[in-house]
DRENPAPA-545230 format. One record per atom (N, C-alpha, C): residue in one letter; residue number from 1; x, y, z. Coordinates in nm, 2 decimals. Layout:
% residues N
+------+-----+--------+--------+--------+
: code : pos :      x :      y :      z :
+------+-----+--------+--------+--------+
:    A : NUM :      X :      Y :      Z :
...
+------+-----+--------+--------+--------+
% end
This chain:
% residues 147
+------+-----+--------+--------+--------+
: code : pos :      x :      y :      z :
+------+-----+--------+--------+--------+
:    X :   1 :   0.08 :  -0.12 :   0.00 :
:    X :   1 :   0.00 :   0.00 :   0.00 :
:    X :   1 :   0.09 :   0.12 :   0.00 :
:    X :   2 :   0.10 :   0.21 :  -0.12 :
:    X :   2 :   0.19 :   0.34 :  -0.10 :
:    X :   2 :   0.14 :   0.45 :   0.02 :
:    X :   3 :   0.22 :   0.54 :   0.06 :
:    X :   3 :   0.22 :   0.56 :   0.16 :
:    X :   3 :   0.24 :   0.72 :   0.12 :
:    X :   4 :   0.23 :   0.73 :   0.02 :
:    X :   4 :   0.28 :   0.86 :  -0.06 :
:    X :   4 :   0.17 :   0.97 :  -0.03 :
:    X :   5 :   0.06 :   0.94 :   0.03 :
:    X :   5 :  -0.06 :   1.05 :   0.03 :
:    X :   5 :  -0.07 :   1.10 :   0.14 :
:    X :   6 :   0.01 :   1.03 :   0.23 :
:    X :   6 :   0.01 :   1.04 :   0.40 :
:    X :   6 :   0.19 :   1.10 :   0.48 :
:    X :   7 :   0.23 :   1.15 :   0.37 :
:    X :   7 :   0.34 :   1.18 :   0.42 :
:    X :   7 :   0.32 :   1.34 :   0.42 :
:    X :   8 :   0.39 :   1.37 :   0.57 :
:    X :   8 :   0.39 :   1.49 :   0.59 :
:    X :   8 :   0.58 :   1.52 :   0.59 :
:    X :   9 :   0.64 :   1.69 :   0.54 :
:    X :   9 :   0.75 :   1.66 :   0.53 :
:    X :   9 :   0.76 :   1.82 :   0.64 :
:    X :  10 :   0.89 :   1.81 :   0.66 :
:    X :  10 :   0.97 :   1.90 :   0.76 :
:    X :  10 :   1.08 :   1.90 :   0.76 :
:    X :  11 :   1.13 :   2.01 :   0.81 :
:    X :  11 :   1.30 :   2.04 :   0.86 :
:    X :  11 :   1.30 :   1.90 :   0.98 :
:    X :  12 :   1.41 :   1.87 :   0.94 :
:    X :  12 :   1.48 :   1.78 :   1.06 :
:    X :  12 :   1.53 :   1.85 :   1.20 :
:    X :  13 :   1.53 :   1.81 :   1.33 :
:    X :  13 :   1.57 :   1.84 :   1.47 :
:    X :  13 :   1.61 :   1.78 :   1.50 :
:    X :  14 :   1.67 :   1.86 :   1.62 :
:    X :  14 :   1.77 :   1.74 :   1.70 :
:    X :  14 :   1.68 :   1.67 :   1.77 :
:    X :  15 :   1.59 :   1.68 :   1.82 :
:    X :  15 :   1.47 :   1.60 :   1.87 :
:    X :  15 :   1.43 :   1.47 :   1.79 :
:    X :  16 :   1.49 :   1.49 :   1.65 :
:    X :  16 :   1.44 :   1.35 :   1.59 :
:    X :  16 :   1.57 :   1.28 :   1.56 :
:    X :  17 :   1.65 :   1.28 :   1.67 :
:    X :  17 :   1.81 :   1.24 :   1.59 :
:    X :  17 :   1.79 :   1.06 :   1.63 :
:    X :  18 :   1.69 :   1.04 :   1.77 :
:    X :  18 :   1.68 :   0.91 :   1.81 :
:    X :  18 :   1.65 :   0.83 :   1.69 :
:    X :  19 :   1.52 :   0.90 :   1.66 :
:    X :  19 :   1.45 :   0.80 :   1.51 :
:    X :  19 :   1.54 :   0.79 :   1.40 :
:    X :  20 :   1.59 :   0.91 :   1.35 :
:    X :  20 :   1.66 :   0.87 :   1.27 :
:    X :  20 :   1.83 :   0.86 :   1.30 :
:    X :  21 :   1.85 :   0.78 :   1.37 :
:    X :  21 :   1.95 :   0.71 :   1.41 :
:    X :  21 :   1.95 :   0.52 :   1.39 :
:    X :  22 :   1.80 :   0.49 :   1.44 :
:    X :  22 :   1.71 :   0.41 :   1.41 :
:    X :  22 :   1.74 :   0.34 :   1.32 :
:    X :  23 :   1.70 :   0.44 :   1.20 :
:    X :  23 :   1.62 :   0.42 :   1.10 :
:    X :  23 :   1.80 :   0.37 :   1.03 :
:    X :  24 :   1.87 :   0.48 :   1.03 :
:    X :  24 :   2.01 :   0.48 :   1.01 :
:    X :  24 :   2.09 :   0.30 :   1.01 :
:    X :  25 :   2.10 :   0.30 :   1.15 :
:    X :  25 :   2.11 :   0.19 :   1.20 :
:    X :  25 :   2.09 :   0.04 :   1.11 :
:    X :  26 :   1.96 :   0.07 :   1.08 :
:    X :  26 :   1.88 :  -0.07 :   1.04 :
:    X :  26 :   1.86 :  -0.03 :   0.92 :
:    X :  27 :   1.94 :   0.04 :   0.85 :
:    X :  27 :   1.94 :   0.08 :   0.65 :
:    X :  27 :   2.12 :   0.00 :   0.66 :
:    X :  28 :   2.19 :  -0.04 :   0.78 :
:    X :  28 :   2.31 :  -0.04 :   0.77 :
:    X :  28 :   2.44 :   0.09 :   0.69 :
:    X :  29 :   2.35 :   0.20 :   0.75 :
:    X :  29 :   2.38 :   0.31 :   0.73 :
:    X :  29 :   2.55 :   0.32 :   0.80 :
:    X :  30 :   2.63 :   0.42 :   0.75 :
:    X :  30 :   2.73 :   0.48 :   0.80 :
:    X :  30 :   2.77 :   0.58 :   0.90 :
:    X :  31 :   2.66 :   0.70 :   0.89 :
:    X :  31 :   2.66 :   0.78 :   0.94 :
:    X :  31 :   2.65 :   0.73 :   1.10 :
:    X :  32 :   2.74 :   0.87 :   1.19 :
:    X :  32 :   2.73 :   0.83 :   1.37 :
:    X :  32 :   2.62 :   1.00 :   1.35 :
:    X :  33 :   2.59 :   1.00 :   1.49 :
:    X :  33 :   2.48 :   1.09 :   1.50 :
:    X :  33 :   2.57 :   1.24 :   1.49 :
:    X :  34 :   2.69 :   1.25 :   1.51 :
:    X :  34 :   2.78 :   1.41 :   1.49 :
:    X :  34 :   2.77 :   1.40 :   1.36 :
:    X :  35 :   2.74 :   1.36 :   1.27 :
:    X :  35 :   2.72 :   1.38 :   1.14 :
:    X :  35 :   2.59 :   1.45 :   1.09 :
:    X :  36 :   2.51 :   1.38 :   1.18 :
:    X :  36 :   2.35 :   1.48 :   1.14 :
:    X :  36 :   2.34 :   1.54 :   1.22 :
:    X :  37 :   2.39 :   1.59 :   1.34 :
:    X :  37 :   2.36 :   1.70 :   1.39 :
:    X :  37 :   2.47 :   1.82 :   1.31 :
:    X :  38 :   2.60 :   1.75 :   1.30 :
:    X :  38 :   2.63 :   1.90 :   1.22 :
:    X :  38 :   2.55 :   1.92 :   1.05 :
:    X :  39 :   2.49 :   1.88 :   1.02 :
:    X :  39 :   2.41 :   1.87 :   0.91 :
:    X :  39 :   2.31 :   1.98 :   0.94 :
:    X :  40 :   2.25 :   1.96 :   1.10 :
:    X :  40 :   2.16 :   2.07 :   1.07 :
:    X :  40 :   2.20 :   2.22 :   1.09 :
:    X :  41 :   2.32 :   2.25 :   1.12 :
:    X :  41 :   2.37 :   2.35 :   1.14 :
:    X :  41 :   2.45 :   2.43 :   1.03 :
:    X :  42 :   2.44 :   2.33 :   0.92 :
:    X :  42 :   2.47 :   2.36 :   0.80 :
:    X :  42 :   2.47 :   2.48 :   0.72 :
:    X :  43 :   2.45 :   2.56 :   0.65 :
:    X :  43 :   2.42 :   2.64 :   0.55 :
:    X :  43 :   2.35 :   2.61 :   0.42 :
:    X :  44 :   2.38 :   2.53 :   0.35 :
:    X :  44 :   2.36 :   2.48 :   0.22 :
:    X :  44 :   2.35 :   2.34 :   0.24 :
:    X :  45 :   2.30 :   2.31 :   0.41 :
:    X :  45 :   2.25 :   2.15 :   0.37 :
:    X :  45 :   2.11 :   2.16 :   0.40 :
:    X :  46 :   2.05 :   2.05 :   0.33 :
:    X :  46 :   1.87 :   2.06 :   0.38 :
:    X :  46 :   1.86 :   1.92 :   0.42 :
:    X :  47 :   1.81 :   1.94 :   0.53 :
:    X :  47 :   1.76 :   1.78 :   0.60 :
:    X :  47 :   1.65 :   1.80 :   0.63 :
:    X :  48 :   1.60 :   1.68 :   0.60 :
:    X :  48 :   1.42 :   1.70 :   0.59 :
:    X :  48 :   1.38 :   1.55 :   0.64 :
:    X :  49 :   1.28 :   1.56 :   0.71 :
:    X :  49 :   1.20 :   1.45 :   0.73 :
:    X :  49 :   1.09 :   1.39 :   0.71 :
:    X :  50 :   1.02 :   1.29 :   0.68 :
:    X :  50 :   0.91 :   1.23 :   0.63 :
:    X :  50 :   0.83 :   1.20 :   0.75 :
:    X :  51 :   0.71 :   1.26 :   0.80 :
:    X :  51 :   0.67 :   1.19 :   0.87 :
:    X :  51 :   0.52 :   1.11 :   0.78 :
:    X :  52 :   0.52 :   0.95 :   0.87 :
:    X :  52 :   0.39 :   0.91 :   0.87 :
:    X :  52 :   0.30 :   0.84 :   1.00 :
:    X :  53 :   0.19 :   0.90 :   0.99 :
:    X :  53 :   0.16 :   0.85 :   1.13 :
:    X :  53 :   0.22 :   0.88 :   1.21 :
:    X :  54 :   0.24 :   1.06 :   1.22 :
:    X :  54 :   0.31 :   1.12 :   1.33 :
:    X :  54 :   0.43 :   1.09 :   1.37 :
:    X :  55 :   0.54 :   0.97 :   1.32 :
:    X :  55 :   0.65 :   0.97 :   1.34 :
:    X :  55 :   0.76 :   0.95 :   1.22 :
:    X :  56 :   0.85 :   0.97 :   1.24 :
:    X :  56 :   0.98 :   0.97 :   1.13 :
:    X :  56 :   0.97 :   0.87 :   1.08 :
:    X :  57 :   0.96 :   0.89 :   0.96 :
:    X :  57 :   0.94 :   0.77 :   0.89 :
:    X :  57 :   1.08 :   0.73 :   0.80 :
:    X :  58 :   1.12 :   0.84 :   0.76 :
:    X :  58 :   1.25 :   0.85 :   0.65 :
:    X :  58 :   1.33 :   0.96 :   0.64 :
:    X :  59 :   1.41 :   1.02 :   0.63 :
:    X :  59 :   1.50 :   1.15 :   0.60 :
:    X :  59 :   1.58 :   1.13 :   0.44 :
:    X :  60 :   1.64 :   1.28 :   0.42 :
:    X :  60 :   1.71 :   1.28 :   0.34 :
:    X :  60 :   1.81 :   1.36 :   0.38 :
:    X :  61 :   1.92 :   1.40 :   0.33 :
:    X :  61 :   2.04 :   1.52 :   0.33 :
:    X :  61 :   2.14 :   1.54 :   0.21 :
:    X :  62 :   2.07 :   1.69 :   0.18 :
:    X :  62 :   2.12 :   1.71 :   0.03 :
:    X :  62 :   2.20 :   1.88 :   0.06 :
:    X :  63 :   2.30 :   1.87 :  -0.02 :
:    X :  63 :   2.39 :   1.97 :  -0.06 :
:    X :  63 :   2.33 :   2.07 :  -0.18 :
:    X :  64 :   2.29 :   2.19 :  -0.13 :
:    X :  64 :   2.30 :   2.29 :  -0.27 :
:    X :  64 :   2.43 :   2.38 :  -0.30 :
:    X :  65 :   2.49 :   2.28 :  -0.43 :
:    X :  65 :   2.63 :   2.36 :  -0.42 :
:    X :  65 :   2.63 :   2.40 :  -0.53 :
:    X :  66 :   2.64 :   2.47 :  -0.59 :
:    X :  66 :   2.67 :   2.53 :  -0.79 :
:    X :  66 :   2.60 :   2.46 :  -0.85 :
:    X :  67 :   2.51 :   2.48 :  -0.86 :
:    X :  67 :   2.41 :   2.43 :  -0.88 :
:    X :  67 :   2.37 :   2.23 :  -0.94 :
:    X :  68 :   2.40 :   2.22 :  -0.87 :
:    X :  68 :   2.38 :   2.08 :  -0.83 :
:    X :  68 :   2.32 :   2.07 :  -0.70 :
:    X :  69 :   2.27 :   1.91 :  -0.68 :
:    X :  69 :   2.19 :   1.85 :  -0.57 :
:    X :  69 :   2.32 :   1.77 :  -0.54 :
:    X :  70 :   2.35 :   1.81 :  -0.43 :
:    X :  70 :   2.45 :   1.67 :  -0.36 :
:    X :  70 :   2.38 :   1.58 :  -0.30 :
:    X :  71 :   2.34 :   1.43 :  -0.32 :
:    X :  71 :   2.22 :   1.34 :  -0.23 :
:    X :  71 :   2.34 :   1.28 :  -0.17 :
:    X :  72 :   2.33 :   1.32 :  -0.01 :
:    X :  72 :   2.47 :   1.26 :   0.09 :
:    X :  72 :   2.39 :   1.14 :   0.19 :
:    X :  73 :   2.27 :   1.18 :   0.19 :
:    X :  73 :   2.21 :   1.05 :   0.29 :
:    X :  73 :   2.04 :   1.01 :   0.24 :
:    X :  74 :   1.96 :   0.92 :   0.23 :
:    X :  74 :   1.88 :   0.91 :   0.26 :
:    X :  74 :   1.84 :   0.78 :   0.32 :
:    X :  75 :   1.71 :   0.74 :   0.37 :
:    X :  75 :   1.69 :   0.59 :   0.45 :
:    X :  75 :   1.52 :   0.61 :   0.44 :
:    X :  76 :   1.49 :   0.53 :   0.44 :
:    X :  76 :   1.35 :   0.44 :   0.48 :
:    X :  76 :   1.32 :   0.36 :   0.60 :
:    X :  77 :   1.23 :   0.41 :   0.69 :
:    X :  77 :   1.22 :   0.29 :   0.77 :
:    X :  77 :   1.20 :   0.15 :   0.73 :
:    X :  78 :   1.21 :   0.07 :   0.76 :
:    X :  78 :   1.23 :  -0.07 :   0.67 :
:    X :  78 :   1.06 :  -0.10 :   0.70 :
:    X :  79 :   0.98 :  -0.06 :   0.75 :
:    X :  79 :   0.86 :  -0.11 :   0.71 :
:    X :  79 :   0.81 :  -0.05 :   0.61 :
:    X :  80 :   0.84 :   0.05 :   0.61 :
:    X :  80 :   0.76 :   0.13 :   0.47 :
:    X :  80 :   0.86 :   0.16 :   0.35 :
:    X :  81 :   0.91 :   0.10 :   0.32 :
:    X :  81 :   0.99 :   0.03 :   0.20 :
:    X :  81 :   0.96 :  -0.03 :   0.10 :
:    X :  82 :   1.00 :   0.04 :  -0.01 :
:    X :  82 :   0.91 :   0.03 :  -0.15 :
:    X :  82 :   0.77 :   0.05 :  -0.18 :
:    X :  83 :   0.74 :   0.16 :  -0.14 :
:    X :  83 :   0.60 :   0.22 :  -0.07 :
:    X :  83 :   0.58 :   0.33 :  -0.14 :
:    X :  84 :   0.70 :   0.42 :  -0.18 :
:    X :  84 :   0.69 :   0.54 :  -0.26 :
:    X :  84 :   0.80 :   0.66 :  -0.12 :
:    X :  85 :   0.78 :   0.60 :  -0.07 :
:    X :  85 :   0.86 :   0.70 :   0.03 :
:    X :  85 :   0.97 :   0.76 :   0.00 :
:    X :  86 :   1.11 :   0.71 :  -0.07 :
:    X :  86 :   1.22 :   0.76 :  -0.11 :
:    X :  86 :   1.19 :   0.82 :  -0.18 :
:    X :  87 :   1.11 :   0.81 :  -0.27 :
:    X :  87 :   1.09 :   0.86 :  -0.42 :
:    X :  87 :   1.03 :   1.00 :  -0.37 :
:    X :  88 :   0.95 :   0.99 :  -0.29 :
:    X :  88 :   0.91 :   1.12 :  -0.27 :
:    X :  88 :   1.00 :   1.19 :  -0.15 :
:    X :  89 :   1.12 :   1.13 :  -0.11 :
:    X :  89 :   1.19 :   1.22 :  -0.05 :
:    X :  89 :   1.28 :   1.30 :  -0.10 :
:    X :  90 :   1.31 :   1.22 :  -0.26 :
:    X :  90 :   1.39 :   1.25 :  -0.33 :
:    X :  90 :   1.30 :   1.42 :  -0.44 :
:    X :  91 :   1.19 :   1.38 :  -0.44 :
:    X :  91 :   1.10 :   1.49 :  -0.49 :
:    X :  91 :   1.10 :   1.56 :  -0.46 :
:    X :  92 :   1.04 :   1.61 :  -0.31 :
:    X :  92 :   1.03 :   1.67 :  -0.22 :
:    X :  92 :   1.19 :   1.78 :  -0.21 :
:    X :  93 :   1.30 :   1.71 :  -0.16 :
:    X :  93 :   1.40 :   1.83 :  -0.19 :
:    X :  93 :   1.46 :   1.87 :  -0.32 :
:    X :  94 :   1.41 :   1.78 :  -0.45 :
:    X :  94 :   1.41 :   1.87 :  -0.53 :
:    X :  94 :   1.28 :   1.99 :  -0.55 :
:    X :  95 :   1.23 :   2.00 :  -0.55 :
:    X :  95 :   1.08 :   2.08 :  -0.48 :
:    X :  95 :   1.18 :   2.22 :  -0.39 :
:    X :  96 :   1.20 :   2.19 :  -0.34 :
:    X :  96 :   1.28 :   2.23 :  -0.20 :
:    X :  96 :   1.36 :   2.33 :  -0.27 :
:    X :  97 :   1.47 :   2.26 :  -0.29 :
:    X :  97 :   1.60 :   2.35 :  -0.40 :
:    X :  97 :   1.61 :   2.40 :  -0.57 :
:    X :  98 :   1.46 :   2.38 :  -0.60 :
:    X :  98 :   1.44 :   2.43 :  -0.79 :
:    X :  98 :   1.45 :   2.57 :  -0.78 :
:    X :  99 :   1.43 :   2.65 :  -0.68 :
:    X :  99 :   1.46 :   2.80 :  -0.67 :
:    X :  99 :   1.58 :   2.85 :  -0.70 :
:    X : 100 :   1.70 :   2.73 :  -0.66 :
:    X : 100 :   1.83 :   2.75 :  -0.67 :
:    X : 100 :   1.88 :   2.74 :  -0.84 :
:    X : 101 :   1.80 :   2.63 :  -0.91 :
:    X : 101 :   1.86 :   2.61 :  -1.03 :
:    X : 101 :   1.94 :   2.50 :  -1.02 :
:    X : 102 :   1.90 :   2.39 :  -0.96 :
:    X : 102 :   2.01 :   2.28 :  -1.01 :
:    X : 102 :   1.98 :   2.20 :  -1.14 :
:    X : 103 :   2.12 :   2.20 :  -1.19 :
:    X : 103 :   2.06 :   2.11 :  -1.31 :
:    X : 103 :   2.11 :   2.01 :  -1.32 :
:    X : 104 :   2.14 :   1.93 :  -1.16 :
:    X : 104 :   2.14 :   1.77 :  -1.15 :
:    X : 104 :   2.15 :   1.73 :  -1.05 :
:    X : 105 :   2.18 :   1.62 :  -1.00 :
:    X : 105 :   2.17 :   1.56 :  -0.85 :
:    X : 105 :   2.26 :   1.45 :  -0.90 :
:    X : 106 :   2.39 :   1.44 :  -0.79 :
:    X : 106 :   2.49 :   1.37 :  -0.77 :
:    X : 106 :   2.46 :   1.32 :  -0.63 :
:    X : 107 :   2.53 :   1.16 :  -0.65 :
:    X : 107 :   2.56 :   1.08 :  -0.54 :
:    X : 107 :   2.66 :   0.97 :  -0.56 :
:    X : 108 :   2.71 :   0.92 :  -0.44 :
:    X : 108 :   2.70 :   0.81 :  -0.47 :
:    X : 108 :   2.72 :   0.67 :  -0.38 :
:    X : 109 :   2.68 :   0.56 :  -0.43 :
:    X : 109 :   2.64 :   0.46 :  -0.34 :
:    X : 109 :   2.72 :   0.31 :  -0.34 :
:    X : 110 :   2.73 :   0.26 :  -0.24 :
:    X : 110 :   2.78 :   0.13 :  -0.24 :
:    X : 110 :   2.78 :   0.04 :  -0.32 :
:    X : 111 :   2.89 :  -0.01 :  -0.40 :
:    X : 111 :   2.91 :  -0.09 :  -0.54 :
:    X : 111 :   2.82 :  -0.22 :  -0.48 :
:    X : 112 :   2.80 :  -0.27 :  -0.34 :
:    X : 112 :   2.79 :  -0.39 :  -0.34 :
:    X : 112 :   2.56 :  -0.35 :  -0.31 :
:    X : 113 :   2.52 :  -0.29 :  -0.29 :
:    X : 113 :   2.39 :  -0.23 :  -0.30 :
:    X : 113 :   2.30 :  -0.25 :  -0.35 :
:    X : 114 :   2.29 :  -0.35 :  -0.40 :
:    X : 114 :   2.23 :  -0.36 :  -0.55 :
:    X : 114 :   2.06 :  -0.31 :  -0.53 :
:    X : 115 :   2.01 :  -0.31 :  -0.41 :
:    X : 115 :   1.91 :  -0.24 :  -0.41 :
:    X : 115 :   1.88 :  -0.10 :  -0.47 :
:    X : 116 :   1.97 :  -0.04 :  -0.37 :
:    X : 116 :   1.97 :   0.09 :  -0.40 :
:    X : 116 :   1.97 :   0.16 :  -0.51 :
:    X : 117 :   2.09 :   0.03 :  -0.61 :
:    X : 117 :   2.13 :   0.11 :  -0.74 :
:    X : 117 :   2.01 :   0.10 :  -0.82 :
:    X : 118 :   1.97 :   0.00 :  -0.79 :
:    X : 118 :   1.82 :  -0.04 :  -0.85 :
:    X : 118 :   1.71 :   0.08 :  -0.86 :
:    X : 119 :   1.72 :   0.08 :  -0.73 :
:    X : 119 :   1.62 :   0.21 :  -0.64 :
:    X : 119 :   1.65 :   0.39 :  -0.76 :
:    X : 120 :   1.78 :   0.37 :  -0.75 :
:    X : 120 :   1.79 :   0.52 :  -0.82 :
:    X : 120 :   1.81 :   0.52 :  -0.96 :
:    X : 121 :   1.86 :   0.38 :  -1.05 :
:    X : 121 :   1.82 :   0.38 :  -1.15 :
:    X : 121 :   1.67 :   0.37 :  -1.22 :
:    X : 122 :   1.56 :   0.34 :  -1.15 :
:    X : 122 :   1.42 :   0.36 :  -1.19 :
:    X : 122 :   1.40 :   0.49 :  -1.15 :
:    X : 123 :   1.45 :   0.54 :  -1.11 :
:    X : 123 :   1.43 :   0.70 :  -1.07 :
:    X : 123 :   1.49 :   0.80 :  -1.16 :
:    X : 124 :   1.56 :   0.74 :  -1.28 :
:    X : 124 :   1.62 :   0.81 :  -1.32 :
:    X : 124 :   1.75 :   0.85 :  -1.35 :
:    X : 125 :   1.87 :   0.78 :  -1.23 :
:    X : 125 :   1.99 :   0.81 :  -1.21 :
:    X : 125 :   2.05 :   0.70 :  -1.33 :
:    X : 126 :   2.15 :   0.77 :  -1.41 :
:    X : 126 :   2.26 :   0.70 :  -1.43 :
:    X : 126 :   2.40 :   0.66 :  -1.38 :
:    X : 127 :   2.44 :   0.53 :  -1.37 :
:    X : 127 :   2.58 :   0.51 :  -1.37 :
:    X : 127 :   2.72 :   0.62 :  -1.40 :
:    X : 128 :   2.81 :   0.70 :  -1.32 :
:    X : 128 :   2.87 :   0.77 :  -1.41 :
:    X : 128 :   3.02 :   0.73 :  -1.38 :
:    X : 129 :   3.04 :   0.68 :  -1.29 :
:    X : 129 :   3.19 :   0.65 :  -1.24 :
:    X : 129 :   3.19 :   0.55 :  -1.13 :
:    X : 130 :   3.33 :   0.51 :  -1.09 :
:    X : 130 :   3.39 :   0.44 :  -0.98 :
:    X : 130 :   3.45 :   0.49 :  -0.92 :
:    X : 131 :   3.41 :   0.53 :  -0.80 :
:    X : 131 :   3.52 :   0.57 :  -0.66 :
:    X : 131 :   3.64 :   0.41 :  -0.57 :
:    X : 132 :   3.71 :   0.37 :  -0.61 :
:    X : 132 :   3.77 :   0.29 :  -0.57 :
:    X : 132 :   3.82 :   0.28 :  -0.42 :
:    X : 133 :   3.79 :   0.20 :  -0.32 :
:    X : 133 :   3.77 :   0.18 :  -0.18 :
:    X : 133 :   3.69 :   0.37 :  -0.14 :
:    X : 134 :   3.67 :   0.38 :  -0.18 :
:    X : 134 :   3.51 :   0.47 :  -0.07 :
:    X : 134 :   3.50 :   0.44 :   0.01 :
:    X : 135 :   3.45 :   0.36 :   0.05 :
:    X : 135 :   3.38 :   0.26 :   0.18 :
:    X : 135 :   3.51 :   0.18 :   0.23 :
:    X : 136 :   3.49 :   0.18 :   0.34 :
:    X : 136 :   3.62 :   0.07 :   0.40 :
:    X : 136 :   3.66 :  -0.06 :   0.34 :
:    X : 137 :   3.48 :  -0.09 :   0.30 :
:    X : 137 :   3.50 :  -0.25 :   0.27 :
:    X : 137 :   3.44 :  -0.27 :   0.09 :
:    X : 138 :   3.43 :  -0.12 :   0.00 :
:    X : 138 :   3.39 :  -0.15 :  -0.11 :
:    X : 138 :   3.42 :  -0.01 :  -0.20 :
:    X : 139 :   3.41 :  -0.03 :  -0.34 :
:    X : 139 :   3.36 :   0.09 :  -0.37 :
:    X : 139 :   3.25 :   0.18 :  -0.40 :
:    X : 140 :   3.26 :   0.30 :  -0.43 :
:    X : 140 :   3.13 :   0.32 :  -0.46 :
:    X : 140 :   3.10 :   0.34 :  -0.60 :
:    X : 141 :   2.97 :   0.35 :  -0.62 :
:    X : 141 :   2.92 :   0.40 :  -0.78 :
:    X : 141 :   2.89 :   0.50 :  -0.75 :
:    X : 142 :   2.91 :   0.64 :  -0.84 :
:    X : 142 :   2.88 :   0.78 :  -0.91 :
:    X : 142 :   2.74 :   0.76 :  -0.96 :
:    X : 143 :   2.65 :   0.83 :  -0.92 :
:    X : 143 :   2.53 :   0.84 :  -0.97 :
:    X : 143 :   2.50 :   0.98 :  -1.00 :
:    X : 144 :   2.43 :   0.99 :  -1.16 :
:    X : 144 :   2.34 :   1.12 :  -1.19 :
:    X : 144 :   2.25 :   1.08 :  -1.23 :
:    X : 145 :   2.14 :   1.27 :  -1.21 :
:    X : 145 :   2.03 :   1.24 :  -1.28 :
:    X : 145 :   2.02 :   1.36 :  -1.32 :
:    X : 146 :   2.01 :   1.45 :  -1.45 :
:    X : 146 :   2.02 :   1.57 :  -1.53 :
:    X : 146 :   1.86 :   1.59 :  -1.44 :
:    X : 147 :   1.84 :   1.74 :  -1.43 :
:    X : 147 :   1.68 :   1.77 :  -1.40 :
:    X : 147 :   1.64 :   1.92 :  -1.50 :
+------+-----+--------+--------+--------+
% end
């Protein structure tokens, strides 16, 4: 059942760093929590959260730099997964930053992933490079998507 009609979105707080620490955690995410808190103190980062049903459902954290989208983090709670949630988080801060003029969105994600890459190639992203050891234990793939 998509979940896309019932999402409310917002600035991220430090009040929500538990849940999405959580959510972090159980995406086998990277990030320690001094990473999203200095996120929100940012300038040119936007962290935003998904709520459903009143609680955190998912976040994202994106860079507006020369005009590009830097996509540095996003997650899903793992119950509402493949639901439409990412997709629309990914919407949502483009929505966010079209004022700025980006005319793409860079990332990139764990060579070994295959979800993800999945996840952002139906979205649109292409393949553009290899970061060789990125990750301690892999590399990464370069992802675009022209907008």
């Amino acid at each position: 059942m998509p979940v896309a009609d019932s999402i409310m979105f917002r600035n991220a707080t430090e009040a929500d760093l538990d849940l999405i620490m959580d959510i972090e955690a159980a995406s086998s995410g990277r990030w320690e929590r001094s990473l999203f808190v200095h996120e929100l103190g940012t300038s040119f980062s936007r962290f935003i959260v998904a709520e459903v049903s009143g609680t955190v459902a998912g976040y994202i954290v994106a860079w507006n730099v020369a005009g590009e989208i830097h996509l540095n983090n996003i997650a899903v709670r793992q119950d509402l997964r493949m639901r439409g949630l990412g997709r629309s988080l990914i919407g949502r801060i483009v929505e966010i930053l079209a004022p700025f003029g980006p005319e793409k969105i860079l990332l990139e994600v764990n060579e070994k992933n295959a979800a993800a890459r999945g996840f952002y190639r139906k979205m649109g992203f292409t393949e553009t490079g290899v970061r060789k050891k990125y990750y301690d234990d892999d590399n990464a793939v370069l992802m675009e998507k022209k907008l």
